[in-house]
C-alpha positions in Angstrom: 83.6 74.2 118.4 83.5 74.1 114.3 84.2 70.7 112.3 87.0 72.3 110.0 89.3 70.8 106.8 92.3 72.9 105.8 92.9 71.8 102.1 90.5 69.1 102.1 92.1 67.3 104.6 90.7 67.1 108.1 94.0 67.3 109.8 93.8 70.7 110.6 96.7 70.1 113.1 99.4 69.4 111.0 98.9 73.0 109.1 98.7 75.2 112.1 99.5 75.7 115.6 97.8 77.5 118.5 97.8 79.9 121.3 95.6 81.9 123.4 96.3 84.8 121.6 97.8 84.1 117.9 97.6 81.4 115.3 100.3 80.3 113.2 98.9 78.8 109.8 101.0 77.4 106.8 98.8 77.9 104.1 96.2 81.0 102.9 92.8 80.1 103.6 90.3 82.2 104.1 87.8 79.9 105.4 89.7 78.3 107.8 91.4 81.6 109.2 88.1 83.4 109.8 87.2 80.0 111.7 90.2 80.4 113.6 89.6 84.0 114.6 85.7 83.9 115.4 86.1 80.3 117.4 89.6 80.8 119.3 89.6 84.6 119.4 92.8 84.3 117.8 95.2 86.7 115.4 96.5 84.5 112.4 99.8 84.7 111.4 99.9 82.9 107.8 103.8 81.9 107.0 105.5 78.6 106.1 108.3 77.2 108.4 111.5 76.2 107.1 109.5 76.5 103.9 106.9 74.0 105.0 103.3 74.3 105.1 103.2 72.4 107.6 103.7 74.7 110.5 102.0 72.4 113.4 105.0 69.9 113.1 107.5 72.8 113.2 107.2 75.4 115.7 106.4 75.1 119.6 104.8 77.4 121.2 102.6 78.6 124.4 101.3 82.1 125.1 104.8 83.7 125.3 106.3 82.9 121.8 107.0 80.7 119.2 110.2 78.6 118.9 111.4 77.8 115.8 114.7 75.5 114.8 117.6 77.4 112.7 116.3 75.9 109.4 113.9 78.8 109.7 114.3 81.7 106.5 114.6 85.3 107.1 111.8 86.5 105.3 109.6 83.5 107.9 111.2 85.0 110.7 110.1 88.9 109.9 106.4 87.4 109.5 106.8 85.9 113.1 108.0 88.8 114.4 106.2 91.7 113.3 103.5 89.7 115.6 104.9 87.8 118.2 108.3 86.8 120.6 110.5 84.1 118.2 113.0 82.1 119.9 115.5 80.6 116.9 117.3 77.6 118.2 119.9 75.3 116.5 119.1 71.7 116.5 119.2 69.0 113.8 115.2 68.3 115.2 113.5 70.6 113.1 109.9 69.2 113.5 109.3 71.4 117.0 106.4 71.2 116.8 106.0 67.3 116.6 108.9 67.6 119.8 107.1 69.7 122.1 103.5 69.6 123.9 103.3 72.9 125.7 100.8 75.1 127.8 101.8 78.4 129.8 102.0 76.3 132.8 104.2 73.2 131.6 105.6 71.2 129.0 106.8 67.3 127.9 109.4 66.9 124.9 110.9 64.4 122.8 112.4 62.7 125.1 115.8 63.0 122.9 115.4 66.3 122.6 119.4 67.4 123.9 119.6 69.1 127.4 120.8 72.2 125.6 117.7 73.0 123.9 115.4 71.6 126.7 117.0 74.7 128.7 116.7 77.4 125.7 113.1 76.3 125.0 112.2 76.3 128.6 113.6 79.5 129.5 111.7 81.5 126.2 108.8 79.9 126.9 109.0 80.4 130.6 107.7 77.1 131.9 109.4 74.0 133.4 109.7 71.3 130.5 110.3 67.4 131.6 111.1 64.5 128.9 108.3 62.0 128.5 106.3 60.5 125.9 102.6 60.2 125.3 101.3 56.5 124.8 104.5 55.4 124.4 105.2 58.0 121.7 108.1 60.1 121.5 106.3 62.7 119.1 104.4 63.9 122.0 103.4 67.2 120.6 101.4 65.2 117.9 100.3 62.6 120.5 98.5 65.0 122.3 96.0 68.9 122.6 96.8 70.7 125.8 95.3 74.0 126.9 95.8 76.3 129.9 91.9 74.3 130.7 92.3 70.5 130.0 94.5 68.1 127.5 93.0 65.4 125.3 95.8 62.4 124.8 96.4 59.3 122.8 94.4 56.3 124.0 97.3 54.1 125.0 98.5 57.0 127.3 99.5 55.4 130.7 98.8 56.4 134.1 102.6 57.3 134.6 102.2 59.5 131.3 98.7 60.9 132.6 100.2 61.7 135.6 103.2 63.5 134.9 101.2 65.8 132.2 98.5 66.3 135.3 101.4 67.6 137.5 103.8 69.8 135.2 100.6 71.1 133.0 98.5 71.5 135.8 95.1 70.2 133.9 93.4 66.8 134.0 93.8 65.1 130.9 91.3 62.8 129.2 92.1 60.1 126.6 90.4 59.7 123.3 90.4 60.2 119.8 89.5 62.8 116.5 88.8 62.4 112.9 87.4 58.8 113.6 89.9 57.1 115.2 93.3 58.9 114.4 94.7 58.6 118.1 97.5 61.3 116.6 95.2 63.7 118.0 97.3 67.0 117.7 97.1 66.5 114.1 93.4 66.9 114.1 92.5 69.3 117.0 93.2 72.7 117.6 92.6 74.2 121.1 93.2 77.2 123.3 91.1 77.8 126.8 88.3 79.5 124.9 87.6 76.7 122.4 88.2 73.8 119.5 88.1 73.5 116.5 88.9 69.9 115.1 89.0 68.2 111.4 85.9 67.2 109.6 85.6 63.3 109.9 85.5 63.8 114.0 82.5 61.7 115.0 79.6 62.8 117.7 81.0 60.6 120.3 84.6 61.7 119.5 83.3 65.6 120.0 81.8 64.4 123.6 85.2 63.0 124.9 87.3 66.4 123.2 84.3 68.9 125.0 85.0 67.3 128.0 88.7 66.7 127.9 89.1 70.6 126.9 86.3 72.6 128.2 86.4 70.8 131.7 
């Protein structure tokens, strides 16, 4: 676990995204990568999306790629590439990543996310992908940290919501919050089964629930 800022901001999770193998980060930081690399035994990828640096609202991913909407440039896409499976699909909802809360067991999207894409994503990625929201939120990949090990969601997730992430994700997930008090916890926390790292204003008590939601 490391207490991180990207930026000077504590939400680490809006400027990257993780698997169990690669990191994708929007901005150069040296700091943070090495962070990345020693606590999540991770290879970082450092590109924009769509020409955003914030590359945690725009692609999905899980251990067998990354999926990026057709907003995407070509010179982003060779970067992806030369590292990992990219999966380009064309939809108006280019935030993917904000869309999309994804292990390499599972997944919940938007739930307006079109059929279509449900299918294309959930074919790449090679897991079965349901419509839900987290706490009543529709941006569930921002509402919530999953890993192949545990999830951590928003606090106002319901048992129906707990539930249906327990059976397609196939972990038990815990509720709580990062970066005292923001319940958007996938924009402060990022996780893969080996470890966290999460954004600098997390509190002790904050850090017991995410060990235990993530290491369990």
């Amino acid at each position: 676990m490391k207490l991180l800022v990207i930026r000077g901001s504590p939400l680490i999770g809006l400027y990257a995204k993780v698997s169990e193998d690669f990191a994708i980060v929007g901005v150069r930081d040296e700091k943070f990568e090495s962070a990345l690399r020693e606590t999540l035994g991770v290879e970082v990828i450092v590109t924009t999306i769509s020409g955003s640096e914030l590359v945690g609202a725009m692609v999905a991913l899980n251990s067998n790629g990354a999926v990026v909407s057709d907003s995407v440039s070509a010179k982003e896409l060779e970067i992806l590439r030369r590292k990992i499976e990219v999966k380009v699909v064309s939809t108006p909802m280019t935030c993917l990543g904000n869309n999309f809360l994804l292990n390499d067991r599972g997944g919940i999207a938007h739930p307006e996310v079109p059929e279509k894409i449900l299918a294309e994503v959930s074919s790449f990625l090679n897991v079965d992908i349901a419509p839900g929201t987290i706490g009543g939120i529709k941006t569930v990949g921002m509402a919530g940290v999953v890993t192949n090990r545990g999830a951590l969601l928003h606090p106002n997730a319901n048992e129906w919501e707990v539930k249906k992430v327990r059976n397609i994700m196939g972990v038990e997930p815990l509720k709580g919050t990062a970066n005292f008090g923001n319940d958007m916890v996938g924009s402060s926390v990022l996780a893969n089964s080996k470890a966290y790292v999460v954004g600098r204003d997390t509190t002790g008590y904050e850090l017991g629930v995410i060990d235990e939601a993530l290491m369990q």
